[in-house]
C-alpha positions in Angstrom: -4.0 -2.9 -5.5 -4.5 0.8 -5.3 -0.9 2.2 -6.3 0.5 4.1 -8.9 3.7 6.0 -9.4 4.6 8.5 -6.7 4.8 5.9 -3.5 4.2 8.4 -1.0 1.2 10.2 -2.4 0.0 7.0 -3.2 0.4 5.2 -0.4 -1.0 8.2 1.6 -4.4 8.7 -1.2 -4.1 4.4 -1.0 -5.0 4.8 2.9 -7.3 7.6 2.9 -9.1 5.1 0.2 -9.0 2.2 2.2 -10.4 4.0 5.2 -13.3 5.1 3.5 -14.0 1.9 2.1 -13.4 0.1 5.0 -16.0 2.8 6.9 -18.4 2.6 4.5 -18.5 -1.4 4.7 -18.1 -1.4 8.1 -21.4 0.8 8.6 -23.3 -1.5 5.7 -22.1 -4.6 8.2 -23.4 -3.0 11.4 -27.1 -2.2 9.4 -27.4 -6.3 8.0 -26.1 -7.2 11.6 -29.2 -5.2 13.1 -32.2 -6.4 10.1 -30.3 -10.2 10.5 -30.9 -10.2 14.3 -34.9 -8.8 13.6 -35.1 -11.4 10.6 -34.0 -14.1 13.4 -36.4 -13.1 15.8 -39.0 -13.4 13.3 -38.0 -16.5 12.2 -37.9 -17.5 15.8 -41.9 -16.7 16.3 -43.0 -17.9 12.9 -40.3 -20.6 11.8 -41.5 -20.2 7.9 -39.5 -21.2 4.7 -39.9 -17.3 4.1 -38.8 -16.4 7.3 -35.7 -19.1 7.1 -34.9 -17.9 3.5 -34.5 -14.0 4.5 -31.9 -14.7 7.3 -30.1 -17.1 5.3 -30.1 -14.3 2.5 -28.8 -11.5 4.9 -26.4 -13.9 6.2 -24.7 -14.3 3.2 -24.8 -10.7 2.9 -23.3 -10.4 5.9 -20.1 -13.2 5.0 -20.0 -11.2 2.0 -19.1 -7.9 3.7 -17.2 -9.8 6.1 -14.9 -10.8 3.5 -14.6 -7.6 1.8 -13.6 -5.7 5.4 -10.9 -8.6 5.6 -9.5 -8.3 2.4 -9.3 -4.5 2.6 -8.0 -4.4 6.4 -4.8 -6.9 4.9 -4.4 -4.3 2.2 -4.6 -1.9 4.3 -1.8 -3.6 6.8 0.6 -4.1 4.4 0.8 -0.3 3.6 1.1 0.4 6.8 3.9 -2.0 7.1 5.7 -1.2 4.0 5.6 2.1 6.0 7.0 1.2 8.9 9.7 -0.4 7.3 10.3 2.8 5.2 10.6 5.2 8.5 12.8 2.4 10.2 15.7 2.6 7.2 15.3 6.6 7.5 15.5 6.4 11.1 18.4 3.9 10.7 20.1 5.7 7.8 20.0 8.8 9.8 21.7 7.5 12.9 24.5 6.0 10.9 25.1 9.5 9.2 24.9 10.6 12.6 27.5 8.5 13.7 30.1 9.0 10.9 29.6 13.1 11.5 31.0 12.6 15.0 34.0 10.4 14.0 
């Protein structure tokens, strides 16, 4: 999704990328959370079709960004994984080097 050719400078710019995304959704999520829980209480005092209609809108908002945060937290995962499994074989290749120095 965000790679290139160099795997280590692009998985490190990948995950500076998906931070800021995920922090710039993540604040856009917390400011629909606070105007859907004012649009809520105003639809609990006036129960209008306007009043309905605006909380259903930012809720949808709100699933939207949900999604997005999901989608970018798996990407995000998966490099971190991929790196994991990366420092394991280092780790693993060194001890075995390690190993075959001392015999």
């Amino acid at each position: 999704m965000f790679k290139s050719n160099n795997s280590d400078q692009n998985d490190s710019k990948s995950v500076e990328d998906i931070e800021k995304l995920i922090n710039e959704n993540s604040s856009e999520h917390q400011l629909l959370l606070e105007s859907f829980k004012e649009s809520m209480n105003i639809f609990a005092t006036e129960r209008s079709m306007d009043t309905c209609l605006q909380s259903l809108n930012i809720s949808i908002q709100l699933a939207s960004i949900r999604s997005t945060l999901m989608e970018l937290y798996k990407s995000y995962s998966r490099i971190l994984e991929n790196e994991i499994s990366r420092l394991r074989k280092i780790c693993q290749d060194n001890t075995h080097e390690t190993d075959s120095m001392k015999k």
